[in-house]
C-alpha positions, 0 to 999 in steps of 0.5 A: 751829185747825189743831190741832185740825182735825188731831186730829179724824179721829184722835179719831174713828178712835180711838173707833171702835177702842175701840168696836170693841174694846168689841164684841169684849170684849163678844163674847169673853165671850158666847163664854166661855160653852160648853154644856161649862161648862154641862153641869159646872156641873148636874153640880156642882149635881145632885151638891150637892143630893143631898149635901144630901138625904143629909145631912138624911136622916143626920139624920132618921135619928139623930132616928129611933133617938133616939125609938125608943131612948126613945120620948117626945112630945118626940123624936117631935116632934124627928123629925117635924121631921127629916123635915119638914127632909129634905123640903125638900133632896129636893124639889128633887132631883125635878128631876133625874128623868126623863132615865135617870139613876141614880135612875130608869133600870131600877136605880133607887131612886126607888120606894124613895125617894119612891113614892106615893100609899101604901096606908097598910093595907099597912104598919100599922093603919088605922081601922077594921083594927086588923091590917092590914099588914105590921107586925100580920102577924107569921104571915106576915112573923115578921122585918123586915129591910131586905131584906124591906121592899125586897122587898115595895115595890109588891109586888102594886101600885103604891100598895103602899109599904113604904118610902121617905119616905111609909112614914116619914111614916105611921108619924110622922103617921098617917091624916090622917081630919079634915076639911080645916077643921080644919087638921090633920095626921095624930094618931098618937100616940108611945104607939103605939111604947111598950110596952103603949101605944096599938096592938099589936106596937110593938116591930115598928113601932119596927123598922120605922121604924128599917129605913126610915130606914136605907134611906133614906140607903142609897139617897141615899148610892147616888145621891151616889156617882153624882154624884160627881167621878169618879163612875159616871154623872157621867163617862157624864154628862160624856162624852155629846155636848153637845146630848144632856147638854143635852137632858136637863137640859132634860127633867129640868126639863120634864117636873116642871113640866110634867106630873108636877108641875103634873098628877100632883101638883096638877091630880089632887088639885084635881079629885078633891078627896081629901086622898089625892092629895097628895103628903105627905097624912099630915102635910100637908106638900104645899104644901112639896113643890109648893113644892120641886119648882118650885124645882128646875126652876128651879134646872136652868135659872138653874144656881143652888142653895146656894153653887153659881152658874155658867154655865147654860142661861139664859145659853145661851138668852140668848145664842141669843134674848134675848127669849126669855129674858126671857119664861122668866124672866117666866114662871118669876116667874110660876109662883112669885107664883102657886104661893106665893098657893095656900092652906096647907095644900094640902088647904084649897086644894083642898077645894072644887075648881077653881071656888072661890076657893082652887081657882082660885088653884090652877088658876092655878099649875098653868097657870102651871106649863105656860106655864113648861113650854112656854116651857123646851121653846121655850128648848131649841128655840132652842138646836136642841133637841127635847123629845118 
């Protein structure tokens, strides 16, 4: 018995210290995570996803030259696939935006790459102007080349689009002019770039096609370049005081969901009710794009995307308010259940506006949106950090 009474205050302090030691474990490994891991871990990630995006757009491209080469219905359906495809990779990619960085600062390419709404007559035909646009205008632009297609993109105004994402999906899809009911895209037929086909001057829109798919990847492999180990702004990015790279991982996310997504991209279009206010209208495409765009926000946040998964603002707002890291993610699940219950494709959802009952499921995203927008602006206060 006295053995035993002996060994109890041993065995007491002993699971003290081990506890004790737990805790400090437990400790050490909330401290491994440093907003310098956080800060390379976007890095990687941003770098990635353009690597991506340049990628399929590679691809959109050699799908492009293979129809112009030898235009047919089979190769046509094989490069409006290809941009469907390189959609998916640059929606994400949008949350990246929006904080001076190499795709929108003052020498970005942005409104090369993904401007719009477009004015389709600034670039082709349109119903009822069989000459309208940059194509049919052979007095006034007798050669296309790249640098003239740069030159002229929001020449004159800002839905003047001569290239970038939209301008190829215009001349894939064409006007979409039929009713939202009858859920289709845009009818361009393939014939309109064969010789003596549907429309004049299809020699000028097969180059114009080619032109713009090659700018495209001019202008994604400019943005890899940036992001690159050793790259321009990667090292600026890297070198920026902690709080600041932060804020603007923060913002990045913020302002897509917050405003240009949920706002520009989905408010405006449910409450004018036009096809013309989405995002890809021509090939009715937009529900992917709302899609992608959320998905970026929240791949900023969770620092998650393809193969890559680190440390992230997450893991710094956990550790900083737990509770508050519980609501984003309750909220950011949220947003999801209720932007993937909109109808497809979005124009149907949109076609009766805010009051039906597709309309108000896509109220109920955009809501959803804000509420994980004002809780990513409280995740990044808890940190110390202000989002105008």
């Amino acid at each position: 018995m006295k053995k035993v009474r002996f060994f109890k205050p041993l065995l007491l302090l002993t699971t003290i210290a081990l506890a004790f030691n737990s805790c400090q474990d437990d400790e050490e490994a909330i401290q491994r995570i440093s907003k310098t891991e956080v800060i390379q871990n976007y890095a990687e990630i941003v770098h990635a996803n353009y690597v991506q995006a340049y990628n399929d757009a590679v691809a959109l491209e050699t799908a492009i030259t293979n129809f112009t080469t030898a235009p047919s219905q089979t190769l046509f359906n094989q490069a409006k696939m290809a941009w469907q495809t390189a959609r998916e990779s640059y929606g994400t990619t949008e949350a990246f935006r929006f904080i001076d960085g190499p795709i929108d600062d003052a020498n970005g390419p942005e409104s090369m790459l993904n401007a719009w709404p477009l004015d389709e007559n600034f670039i082709d035909y349109v119903d009822g102007a069989p000459s309208a646009g940059i194509i049919n205008n052979t007095a006034t632009y007798p050669t296309l080349s790249k640098a003239l297609l740069e030159s002229l993109n929001e020449e004159g105004g800002e839905k003047n689009i001569s290239v970038g994402y939209h301008a190829i999906e215009f001349l894939l899809w064409g006007q979409d002019l039929t009713a939202p009911s009858a859920n289709l895209a845009g009818q361009r037929p393939y014939t309109d770039f064969v010789d003596a086909g549907t429309a004049a001057n299809q020699d000028r829109r097969r180059a114009y096609l080619n032109i713009c798919a090659d700018l495209l990847t001019d202008h994604l492999s400019y943005l890899v370049d940036q992001w690159k180990p050793n790259g321009t702004y990667r090292n600026y990015f890297l070198n920026l005081d902690e709080n600041e790279a932060i804020k603007k991982m923060f913002t990045g996310a913020i302002v897509l969901v917050y405003s240009e997504l949920a706002i520009e991209r989905v408010n405006v279009a449910l409450y004018n009710q036009d096809q013309e206010d989405e995002h890809s209208c021509f090939s009715d495409n937009t529900h992917r794009d709302i899609r992608q765009n959320l998905q970026g926000a929240i791949n900023v946040y969770q620092g998650d995307y393809g193969t890559i998964s680190g440390v992230s603002l997450e893991n710094l707002v956990r550790e900083s308010n737990f509770n508050l890291a519980n609501e984003v993610n309750e909220a950011i699940a949220d947003a999801k259940l209720k932007t993937n219950a909109t109808l497809i494709p979005f124009d149907m959802a949109i076609q009766d506006g805010p009051t039906a009952t597709e309309g108000a499921k896509v109220k109920a995203a955009v809501d959803a949106m804000q509420l994980m927008g004002s809780n990513l602006k409280a995740a990044a206060q808890s940190l110390g950090i202000t989002i105008e």
